[in-house]
C-alpha positions as CSV (number, residue, x, y, z in Angstrom):
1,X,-24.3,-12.4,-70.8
2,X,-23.7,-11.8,-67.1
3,X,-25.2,-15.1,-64.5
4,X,-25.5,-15.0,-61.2
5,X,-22.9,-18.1,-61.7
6,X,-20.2,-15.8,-62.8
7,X,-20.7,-12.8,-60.0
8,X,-17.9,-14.1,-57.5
9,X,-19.8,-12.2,-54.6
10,X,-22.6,-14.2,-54.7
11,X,-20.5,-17.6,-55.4
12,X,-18.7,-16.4,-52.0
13,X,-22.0,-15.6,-50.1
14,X,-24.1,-19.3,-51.4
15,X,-21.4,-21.3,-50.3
16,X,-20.6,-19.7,-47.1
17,X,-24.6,-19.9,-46.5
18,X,-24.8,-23.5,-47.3
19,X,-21.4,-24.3,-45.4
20,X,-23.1,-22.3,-42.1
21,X,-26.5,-24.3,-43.0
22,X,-24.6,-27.5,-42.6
23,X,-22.8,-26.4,-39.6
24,X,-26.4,-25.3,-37.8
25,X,-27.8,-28.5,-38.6
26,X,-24.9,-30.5,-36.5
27,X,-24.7,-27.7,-33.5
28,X,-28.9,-28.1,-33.4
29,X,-28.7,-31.7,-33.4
30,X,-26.2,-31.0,-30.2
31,X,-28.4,-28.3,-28.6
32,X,-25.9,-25.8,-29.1
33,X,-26.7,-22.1,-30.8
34,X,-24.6,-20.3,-33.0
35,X,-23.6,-17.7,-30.5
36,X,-22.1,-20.4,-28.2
37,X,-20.6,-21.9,-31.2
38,X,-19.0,-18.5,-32.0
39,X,-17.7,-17.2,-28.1
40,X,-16.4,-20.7,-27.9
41,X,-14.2,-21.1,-30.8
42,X,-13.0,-17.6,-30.7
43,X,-12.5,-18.4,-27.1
44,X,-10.0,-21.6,-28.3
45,X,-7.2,-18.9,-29.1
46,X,-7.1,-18.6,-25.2
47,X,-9.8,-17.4,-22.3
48,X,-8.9,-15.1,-19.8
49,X,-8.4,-11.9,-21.9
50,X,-10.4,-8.5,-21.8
51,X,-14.1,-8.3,-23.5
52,X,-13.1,-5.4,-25.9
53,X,-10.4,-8.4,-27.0
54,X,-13.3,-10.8,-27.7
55,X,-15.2,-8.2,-29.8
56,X,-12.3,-7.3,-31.6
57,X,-11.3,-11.4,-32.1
58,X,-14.8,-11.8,-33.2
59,X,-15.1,-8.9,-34.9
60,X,-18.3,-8.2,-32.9
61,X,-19.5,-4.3,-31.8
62,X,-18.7,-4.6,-27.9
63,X,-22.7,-4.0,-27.1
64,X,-23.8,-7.2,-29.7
65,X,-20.9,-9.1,-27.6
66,X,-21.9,-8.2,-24.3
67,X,-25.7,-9.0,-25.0
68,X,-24.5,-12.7,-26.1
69,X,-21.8,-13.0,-23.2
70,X,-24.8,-12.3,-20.9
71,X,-27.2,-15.1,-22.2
72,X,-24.1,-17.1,-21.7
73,X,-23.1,-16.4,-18.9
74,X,-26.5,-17.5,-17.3
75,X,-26.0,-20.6,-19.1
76,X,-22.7,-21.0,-16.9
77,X,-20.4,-21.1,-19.6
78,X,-17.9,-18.7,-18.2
79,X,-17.1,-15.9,-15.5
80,X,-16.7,-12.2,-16.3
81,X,-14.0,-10.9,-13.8
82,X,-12.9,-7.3,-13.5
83,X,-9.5,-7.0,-14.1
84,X,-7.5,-6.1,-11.0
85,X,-5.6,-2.8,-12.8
86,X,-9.0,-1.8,-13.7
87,X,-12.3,-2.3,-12.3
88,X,-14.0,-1.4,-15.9
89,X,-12.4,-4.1,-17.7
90,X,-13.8,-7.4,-17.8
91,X,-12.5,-10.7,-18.4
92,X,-13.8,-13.4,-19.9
93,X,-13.1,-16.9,-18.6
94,X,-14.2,-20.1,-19.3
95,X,-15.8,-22.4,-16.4
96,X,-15.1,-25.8,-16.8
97,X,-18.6,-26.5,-18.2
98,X,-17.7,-24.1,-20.8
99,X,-14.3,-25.9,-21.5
100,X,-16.4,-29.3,-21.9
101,X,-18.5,-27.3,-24.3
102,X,-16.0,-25.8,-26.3
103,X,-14.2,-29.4,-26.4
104,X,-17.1,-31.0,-28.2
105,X,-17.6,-27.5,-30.5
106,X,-14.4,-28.0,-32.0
107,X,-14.6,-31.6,-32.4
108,X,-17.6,-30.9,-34.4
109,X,-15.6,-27.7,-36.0
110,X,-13.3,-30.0,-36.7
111,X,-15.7,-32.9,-38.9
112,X,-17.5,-29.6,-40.3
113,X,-14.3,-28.6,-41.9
114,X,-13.7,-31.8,-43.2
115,X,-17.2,-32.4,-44.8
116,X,-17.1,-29.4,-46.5
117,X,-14.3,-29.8,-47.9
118,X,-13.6,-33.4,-48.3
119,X,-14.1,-32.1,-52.3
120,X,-10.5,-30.2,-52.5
121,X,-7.5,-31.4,-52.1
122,X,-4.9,-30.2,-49.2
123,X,-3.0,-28.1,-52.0
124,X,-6.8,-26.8,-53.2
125,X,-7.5,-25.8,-49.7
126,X,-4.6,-23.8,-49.2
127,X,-4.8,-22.1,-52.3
128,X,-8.4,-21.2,-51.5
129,X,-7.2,-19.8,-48.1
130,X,-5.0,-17.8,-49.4
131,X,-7.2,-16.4,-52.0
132,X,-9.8,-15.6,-49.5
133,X,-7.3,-14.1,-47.2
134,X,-6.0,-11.9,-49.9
135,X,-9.5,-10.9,-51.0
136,X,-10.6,-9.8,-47.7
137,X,-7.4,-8.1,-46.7
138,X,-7.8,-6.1,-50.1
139,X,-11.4,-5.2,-48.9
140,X,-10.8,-4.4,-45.7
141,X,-8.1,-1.8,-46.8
142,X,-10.2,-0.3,-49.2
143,X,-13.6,-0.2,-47.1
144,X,-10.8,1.6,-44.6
145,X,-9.9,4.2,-47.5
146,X,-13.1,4.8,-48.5
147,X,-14.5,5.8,-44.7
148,X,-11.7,7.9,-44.3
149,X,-12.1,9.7,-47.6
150,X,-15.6,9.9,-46.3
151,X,-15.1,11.1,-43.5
152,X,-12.6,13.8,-44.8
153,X,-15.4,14.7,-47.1
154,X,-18.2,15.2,-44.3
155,X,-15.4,17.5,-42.0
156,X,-15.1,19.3,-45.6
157,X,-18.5,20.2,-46.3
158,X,-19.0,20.8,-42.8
159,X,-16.6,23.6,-42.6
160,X,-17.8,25.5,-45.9
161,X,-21.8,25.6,-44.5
């Protein structure tokens, strides 16, 4: 008999949503939303790089990023600046407000990461990485075969109507 406790989908999806729980609860109890949370720590691989980058880092539509990047960017936690090549492009750049943010999210990262794992040990933890990596790399490839199959099947029946 099949159990929810055997479908590996949604053991994937109840521990990522009680790892993220725990992570909102200590970002709340710093006044600091998910969306900052998010910009910030993708931000941590370096600042000062194109908005489509950011989306692409984050894996973000570029409309869904630019709506957040405004709301932060009232909040003063960085600059968009057109690029000087091309007036279109915009870059994002931390202020130093948003550096002292983004300081004090990956400190708390940082204990997040430990918590939640504190019940593997370091060879456990990167065997688990490396599962998960492979698993999604193996998904990603296939959701990319299976749009363009799609896709070649829509052109298809498009040009027999």
């Amino acid at each position: 008999m099949h159990t929810l406790e055997d479908d590996v989908g949604f053991l994937l999806y109840r521990t990522a949503q009680a790892m993220r729980a725990r992570l909102m609860l200590s970002l709340t109890a710093e006044g600091i939303t998910f969306e900052q949370y998010q910009v910030l720590v993708a931000l941590s691989l370096g600042d000062n790089i194109p908005q489509n980058v950011l989306a692409d880092r984050m894996r973000l539509e570029k409309s869904v990023l630019a709506r957040v990047l405004r709301r932060l960017q009232n909040d003063g936690l960085f600059v968009r600046i057109s690029a000087p090549h091309d007036l279109r492009v915009k870059r994002v750049l931390l202020t130093a407000r948003g550096r002292t943010l983004q300081t004090r999210v990956l400190e708390l990262r940082e204990g997040h990461l430990q918590e939640v794992l504190a019940c593997l040990g370091g060879e456990e933890v990167n065997e688990l990485k490396r599962l998960l990596n492979r698993l999604f790399d193996h998904n990603l490839q296939a959701l990319a075969e299976a749009k363009g199959r799609q896709r070649a099947s829509v052109r298809c029946s498009q040009t027999h109507v």
